[in-house]
TIVO-2410 file (N, C-alpha, C; in nm, 3 decimals):
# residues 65
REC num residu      c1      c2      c3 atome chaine
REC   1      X -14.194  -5.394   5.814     N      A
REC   1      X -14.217  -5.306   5.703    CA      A
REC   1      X -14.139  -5.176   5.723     C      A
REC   2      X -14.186  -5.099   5.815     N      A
REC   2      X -14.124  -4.936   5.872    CA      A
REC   2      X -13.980  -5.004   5.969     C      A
REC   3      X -13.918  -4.982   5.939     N      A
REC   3      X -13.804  -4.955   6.074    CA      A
REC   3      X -13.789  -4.834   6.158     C      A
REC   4      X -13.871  -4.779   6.179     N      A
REC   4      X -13.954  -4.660   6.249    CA      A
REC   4      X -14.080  -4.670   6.344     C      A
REC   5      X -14.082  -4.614   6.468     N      A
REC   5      X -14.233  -4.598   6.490    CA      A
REC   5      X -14.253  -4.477   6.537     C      A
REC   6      X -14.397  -4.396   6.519     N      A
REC   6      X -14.387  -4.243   6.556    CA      A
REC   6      X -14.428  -4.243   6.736     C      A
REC   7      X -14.389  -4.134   6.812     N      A
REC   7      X -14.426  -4.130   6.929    CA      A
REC   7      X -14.533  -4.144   7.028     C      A
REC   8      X -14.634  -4.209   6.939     N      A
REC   8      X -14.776  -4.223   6.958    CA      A
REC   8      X -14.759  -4.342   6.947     C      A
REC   9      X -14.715  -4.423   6.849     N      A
REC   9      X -14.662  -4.600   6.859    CA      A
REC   9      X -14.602  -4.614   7.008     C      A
REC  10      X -14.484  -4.573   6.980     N      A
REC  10      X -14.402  -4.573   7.136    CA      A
REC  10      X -14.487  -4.559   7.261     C      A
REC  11      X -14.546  -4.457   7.243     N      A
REC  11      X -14.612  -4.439   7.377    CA      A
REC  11      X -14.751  -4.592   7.433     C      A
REC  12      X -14.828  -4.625   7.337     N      A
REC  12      X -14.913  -4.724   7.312    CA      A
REC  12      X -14.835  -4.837   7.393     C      A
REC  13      X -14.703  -4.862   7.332     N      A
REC  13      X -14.615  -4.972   7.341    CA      A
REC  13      X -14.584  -4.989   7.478     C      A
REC  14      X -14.516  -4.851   7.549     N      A
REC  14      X -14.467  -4.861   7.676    CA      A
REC  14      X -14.600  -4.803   7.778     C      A
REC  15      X -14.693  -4.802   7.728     N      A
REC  15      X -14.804  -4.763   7.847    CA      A
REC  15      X -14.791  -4.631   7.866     C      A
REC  16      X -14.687  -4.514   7.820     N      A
REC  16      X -14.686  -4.387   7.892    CA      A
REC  16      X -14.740  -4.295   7.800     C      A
REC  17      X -14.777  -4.167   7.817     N      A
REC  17      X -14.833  -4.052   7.764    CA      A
REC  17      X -14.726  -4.022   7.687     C      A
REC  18      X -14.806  -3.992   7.534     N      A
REC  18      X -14.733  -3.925   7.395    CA      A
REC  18      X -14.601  -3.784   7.444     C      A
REC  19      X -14.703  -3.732   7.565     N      A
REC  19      X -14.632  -3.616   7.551    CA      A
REC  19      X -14.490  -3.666   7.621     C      A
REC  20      X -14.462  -3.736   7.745     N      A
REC  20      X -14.344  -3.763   7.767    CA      A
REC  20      X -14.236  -3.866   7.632     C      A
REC  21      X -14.271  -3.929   7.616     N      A
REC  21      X -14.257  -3.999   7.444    CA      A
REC  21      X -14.166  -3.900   7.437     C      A
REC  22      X -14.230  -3.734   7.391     N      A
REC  22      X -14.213  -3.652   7.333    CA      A
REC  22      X -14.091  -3.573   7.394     C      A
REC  23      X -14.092  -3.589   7.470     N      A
REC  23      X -14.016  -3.472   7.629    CA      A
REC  23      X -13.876  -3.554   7.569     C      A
REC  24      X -13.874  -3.693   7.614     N      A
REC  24      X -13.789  -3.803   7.593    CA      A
REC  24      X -13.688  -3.767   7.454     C      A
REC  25      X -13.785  -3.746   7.366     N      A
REC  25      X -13.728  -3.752   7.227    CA      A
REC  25      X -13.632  -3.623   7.267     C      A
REC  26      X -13.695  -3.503   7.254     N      A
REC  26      X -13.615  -3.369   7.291    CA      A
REC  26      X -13.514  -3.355   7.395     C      A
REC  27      X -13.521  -3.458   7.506     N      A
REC  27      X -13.371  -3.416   7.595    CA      A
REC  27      X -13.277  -3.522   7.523     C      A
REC  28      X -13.325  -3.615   7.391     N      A
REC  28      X -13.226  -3.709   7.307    CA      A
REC  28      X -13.166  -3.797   7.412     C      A
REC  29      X -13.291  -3.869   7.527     N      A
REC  29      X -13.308  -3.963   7.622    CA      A
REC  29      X -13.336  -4.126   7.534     C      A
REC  30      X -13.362  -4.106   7.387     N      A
REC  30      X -13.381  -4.176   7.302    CA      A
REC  30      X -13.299  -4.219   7.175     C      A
REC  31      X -13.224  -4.298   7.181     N      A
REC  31      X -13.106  -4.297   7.108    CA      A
REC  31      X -13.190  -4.323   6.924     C      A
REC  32      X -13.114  -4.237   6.841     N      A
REC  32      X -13.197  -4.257   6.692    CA      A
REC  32      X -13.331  -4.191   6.653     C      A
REC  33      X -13.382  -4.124   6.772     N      A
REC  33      X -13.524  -4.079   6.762    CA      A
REC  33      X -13.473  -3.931   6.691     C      A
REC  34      X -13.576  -3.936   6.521     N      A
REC  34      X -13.564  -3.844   6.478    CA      A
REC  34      X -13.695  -3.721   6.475     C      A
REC  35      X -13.684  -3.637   6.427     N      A
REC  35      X -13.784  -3.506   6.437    CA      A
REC  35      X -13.784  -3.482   6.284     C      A
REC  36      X -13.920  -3.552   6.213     N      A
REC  36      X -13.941  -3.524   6.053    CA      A
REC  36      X -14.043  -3.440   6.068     C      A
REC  37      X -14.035  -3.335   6.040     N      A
REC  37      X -14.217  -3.251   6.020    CA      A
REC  37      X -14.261  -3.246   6.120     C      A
REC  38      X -14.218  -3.227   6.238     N      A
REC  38      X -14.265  -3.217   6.343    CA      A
REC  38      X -14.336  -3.352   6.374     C      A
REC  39      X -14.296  -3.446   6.362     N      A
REC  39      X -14.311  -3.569   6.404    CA      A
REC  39      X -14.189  -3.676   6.444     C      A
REC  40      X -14.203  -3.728   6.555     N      A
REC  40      X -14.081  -3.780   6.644    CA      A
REC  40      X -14.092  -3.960   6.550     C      A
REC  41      X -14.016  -4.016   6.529     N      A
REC  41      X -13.957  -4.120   6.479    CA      A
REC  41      X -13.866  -4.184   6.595     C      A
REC  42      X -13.910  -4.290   6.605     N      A
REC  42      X -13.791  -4.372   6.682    CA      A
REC  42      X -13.779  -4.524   6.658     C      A
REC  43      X -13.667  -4.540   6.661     N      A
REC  43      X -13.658  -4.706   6.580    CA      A
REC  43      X -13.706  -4.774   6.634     C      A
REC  44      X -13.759  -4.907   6.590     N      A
REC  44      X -13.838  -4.997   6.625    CA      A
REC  44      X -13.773  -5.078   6.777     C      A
REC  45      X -13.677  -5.129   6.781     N      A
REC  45      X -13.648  -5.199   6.827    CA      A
REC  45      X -13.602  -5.118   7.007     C      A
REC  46      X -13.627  -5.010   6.988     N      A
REC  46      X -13.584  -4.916   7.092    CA      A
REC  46      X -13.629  -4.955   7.226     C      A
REC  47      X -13.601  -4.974   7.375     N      A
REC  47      X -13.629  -4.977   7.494    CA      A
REC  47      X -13.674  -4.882   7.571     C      A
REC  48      X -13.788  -4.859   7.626     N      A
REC  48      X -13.789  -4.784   7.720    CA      A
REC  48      X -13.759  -4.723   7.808     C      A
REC  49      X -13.711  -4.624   7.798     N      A
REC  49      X -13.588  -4.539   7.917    CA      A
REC  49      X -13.644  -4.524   8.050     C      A
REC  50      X -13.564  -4.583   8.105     N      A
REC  50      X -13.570  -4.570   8.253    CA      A
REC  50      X -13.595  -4.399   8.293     C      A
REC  51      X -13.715  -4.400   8.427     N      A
REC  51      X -13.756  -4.318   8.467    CA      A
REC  51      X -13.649  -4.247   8.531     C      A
REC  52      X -13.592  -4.166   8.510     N      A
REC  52      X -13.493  -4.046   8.578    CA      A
REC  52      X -13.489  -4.053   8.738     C      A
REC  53      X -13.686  -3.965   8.762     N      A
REC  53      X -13.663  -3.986   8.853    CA      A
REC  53      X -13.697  -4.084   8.991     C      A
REC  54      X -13.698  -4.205   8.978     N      A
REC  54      X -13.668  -4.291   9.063    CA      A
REC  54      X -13.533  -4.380   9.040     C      A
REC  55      X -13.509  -4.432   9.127     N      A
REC  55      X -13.365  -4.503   9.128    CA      A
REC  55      X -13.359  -4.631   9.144     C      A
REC  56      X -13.349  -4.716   9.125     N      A
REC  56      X -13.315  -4.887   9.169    CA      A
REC  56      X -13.245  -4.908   9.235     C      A
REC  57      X -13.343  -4.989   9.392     N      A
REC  57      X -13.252  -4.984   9.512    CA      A
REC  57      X -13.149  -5.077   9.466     C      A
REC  58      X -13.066  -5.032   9.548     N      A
REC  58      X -12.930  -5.121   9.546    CA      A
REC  58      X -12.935  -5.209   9.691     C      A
REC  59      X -13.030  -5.312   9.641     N      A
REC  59      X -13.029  -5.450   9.788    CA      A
REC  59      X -13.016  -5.537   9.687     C      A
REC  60      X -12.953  -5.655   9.717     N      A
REC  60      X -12.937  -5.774   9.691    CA      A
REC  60      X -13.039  -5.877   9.759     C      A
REC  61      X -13.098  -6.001   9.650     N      A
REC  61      X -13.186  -6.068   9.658    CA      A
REC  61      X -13.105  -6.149   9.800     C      A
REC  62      X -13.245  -6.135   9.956     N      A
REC  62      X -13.192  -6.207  10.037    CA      A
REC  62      X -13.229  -6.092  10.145     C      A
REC  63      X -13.120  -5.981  10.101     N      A
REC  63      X -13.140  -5.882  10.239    CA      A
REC  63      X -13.247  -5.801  10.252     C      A
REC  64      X -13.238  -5.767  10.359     N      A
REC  64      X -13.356  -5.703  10.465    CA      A
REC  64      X -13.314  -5.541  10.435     C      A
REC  65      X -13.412  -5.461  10.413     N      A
REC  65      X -13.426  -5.351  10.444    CA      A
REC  65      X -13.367  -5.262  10.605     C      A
***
């Protein structure tokens, strides 16, 4: 129906708190996420942005720490 969901959808969706949602939208960590009326919009189909700050080790399936 909407090709939109507001930051309170998003947040529901990915398990995390509105307010980062929100943080997200404002550093434009969210590609398409708009600001109508003081309400954050972000397209439906959008992915969850990887957490900044942690990193993905770089080991390959097999090796040892």
């Amino acid at each position: 129906m909407f090709e939109y969901m507001t930051a309170q959808e998003a947040a529901e969706k990915w398990d995390v708190s509105i307010r980062w949602v929100q943080r997200l939208c404002k550093q434009k960590r969210i590609d398409g996420a708009l600001n109508v009326n003081r309400v954050w919009l972000i397209p439906i189909g959008t992915k969850k942005p990887m957490d900044a700050r942690f990193k993905a080790p770089n080991v390959q399936i097999g090796e040892k720490l």
